[in-house]
N, C-alpha and C positions, 0 to 999 in steps of 0.2 A: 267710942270716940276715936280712938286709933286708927280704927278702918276708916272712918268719917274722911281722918285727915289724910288719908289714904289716896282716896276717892277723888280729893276735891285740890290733886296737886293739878289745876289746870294746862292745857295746850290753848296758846292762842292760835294757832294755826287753820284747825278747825272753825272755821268761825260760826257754823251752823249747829249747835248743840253742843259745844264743845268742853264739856266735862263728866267727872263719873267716870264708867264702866272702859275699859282699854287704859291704859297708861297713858294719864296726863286728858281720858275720853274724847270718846268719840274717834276720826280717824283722817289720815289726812288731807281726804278729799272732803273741800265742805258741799255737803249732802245739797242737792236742791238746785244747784248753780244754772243749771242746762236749760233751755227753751226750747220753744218749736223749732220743727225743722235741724235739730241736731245731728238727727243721724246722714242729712242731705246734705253730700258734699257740693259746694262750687267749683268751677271748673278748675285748671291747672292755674296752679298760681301763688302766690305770699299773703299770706290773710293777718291781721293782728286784731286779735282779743281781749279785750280788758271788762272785769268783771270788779266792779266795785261792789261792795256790803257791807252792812250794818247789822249784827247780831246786838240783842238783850236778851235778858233774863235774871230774874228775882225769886226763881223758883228749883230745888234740886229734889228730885226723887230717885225715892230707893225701890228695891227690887220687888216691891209690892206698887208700886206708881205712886205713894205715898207723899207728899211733902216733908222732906228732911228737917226737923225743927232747930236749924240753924241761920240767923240772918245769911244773906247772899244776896250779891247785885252784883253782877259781869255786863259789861257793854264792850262790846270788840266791832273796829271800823277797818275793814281791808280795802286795797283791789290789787288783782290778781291780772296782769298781763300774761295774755300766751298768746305766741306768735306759730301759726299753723304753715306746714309746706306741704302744697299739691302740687309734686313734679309729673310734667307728662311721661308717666312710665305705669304701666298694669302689671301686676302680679296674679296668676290661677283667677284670671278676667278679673280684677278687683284695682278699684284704683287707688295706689301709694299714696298715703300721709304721715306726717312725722311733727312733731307739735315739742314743746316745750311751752314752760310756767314756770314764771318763782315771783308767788306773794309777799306782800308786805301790807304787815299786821301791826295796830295800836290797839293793846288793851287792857282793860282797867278792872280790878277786882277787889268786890270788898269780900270780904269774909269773916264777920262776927266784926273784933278789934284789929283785924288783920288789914291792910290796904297793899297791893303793890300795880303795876304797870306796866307793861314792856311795849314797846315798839322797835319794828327792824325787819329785816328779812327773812322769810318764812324758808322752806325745805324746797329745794328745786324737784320737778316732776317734768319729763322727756318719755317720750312714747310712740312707739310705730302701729301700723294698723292697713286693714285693705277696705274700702266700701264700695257697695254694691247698686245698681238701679235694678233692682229686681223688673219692675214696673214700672211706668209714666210714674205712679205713685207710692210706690213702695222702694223701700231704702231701708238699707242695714249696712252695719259696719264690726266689724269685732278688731279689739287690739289688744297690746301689752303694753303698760306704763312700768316705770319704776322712777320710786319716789326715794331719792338722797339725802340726808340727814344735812344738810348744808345751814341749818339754821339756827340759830343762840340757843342756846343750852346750856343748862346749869341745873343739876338735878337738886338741889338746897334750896332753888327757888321754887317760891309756890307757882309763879310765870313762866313759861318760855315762850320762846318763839316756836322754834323748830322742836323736835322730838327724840332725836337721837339714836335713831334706827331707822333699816332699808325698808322701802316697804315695796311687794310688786302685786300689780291688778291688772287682771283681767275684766276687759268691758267688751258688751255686746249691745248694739241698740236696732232699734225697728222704728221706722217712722212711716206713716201713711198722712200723704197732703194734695188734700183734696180741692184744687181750685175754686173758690164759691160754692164750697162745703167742708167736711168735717175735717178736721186736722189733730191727729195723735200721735204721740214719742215715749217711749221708754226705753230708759240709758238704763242697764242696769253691769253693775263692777261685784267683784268679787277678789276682795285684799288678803294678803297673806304677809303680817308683819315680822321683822324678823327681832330678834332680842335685842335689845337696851343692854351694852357691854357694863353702862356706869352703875345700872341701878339691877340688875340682872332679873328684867322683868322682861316677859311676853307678852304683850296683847293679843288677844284672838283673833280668831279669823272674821271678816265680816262680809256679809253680802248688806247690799245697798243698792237704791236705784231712783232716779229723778223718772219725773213723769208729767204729762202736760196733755191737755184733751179741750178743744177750744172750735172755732169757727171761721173760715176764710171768709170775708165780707167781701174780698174781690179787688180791693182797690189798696194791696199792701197791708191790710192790717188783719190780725187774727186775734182774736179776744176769747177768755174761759176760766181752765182754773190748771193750776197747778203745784207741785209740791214732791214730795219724794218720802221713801219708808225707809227703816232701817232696823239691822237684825242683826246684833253679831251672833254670830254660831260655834263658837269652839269659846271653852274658857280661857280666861285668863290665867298666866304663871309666874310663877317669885321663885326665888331658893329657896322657898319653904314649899314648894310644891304647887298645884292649883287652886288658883280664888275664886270659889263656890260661888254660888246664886248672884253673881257681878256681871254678869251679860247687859247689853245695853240694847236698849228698842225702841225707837219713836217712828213715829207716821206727821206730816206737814199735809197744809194743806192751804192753798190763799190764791186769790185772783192771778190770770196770767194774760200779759199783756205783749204783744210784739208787731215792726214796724219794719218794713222790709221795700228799701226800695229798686228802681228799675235798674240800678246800679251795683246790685250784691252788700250796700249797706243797711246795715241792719241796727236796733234797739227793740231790747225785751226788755220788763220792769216786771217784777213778780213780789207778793207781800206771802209769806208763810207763817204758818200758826201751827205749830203741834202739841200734838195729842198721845195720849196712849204712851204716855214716857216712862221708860224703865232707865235705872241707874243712871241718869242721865241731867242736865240740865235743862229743863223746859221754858222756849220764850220764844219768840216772832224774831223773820228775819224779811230785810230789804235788799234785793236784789235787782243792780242793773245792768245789762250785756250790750256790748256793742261789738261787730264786726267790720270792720274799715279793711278793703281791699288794697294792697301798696303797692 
């Protein structure tokens, strides 16, 4: 029961799976967010992105995928502004962006007899990177984020907002978009957290990566499916040493939808459903993106 309650100190932050396995579970990018055409930059310019979602879930599994035989119901409702910069300037032929983000999270959790809530602002995230036109249809991008502890914390609460540690990732993506055919993206990141001074814990390290594989119908719109995996890979650590068999793993998967028009404004809408959950909390997520040029 002690590890249980261990487990189950939530992060709202994450809103995609966001409990279990890492301190406070899961991690601070919520998994899944990304759509077509991610790794395809627009030309130079100020782009703003807002990414609203809806996480639930009724369900926590342990490190066998098992149902945890404790009541649980989580619903967490975010959106995520980031405001994107392409200045006309190349770097080793690759063209300069530089992006920032800071969510704002409401969320609600029961837990057996347990109830709390939080809402407020989540951990600010800033990030450089170069992307590439390999091809008419081919595009890749590689960068470096680091993610700031800027967000409510209170390690007594079973809630927070924020998490209370640095975190920095590494992303690389690949995108191929075929006009009036096939259209695919995979973002995949790789985090490296760093220690929680209050509660003197580590989170592992985690790979993760959104994914989307769909259809150009030709007239703006791409339709199919999409979703994302996840794997942490290094254990977890306390001042008693490492937390054995607490690695966390799900896979998502649900229809993807996106709308793109002559003007570089964009709307995706994506429903996810995972599977295959380890340490984690397992439920469906609502995801909707838009890209407004300013």
């Amino acid at each position: 029961m002690k590890k249980i309650l261990l487990l189950l100190s939530v992060c709202a932050l994450s809103l995609s799976g966001s409990a279990f396995a890492t301190e406070g579970g899961g991690g601070i990018y919520p998994n899944g967010t990304e759509s077509y055409g991610v790794n395809h930059m627009p030309p130079p310019g100020t782009y703003l992105l807002v990414y609203p979602e809806y996480y639930e879930s009724s369900r926590l599994n342990n490190n066998a995928g098992d149902r945890v035989a404790i009541p649980f119901n989580l619903h967490a409702v975010g959106v995520a502004p980031r405001v994107v910069w392409l200045p006309d300037l190349k770097i080793l032929n690759g063209q300069v962006f530089t992006h920032a983000l800071i969510p704002v999270s409401n969320v609600t959790l029961n837990l057996g007899s347990q109830f709390e809530t939080r809402k407020g602002l989540g951990d600010t995230t800033v990030g450089i990177g170069l992307a590439y036109t390999v091809a008419d249809n081919l595009h890749m991008l590689g960068a470096i984020d680091i993610s700031a502890p800027t967000g409510e914390y209170n390690k007594n609460d079973l809630l927070s907002i924020g998490r209370n540690y640095w975190e920095e990732t590494t992303t690389f993506g690949i995108t191929y978009d075929m006009p009036r055919g096939f259209n695919g993206d995979i973002l995949m990141k790789y985090d490296y957290n760093m220690k929680n001074k209050a509660t003197e814990y580590t989170s592992g390290q985690e790979f993760h990566f959104d994914y989307d594989a769909g259809w150009d119908t030709g007239c703006g719109w791409i339709a199919g499916l999409g979703g994302y995996f996840y794997q942490q890979m290094t254990d977890d650590k306390n001042a008693a040493g490492i937390v054995a068999d607490f690695k966390g793993r799900a896979l998502a998967i649900g229809p993807a939808l996106k709308y793109t028009s002559a003007s570089h404004w964009m709307m995706a809408l994506k429903w996810q459903v995972e599977t295959g959950v380890r340490n984690r909390a397992q439920g469906d997520t609502l995801i909707i993106k838009t890209n407004i040029p300013l």
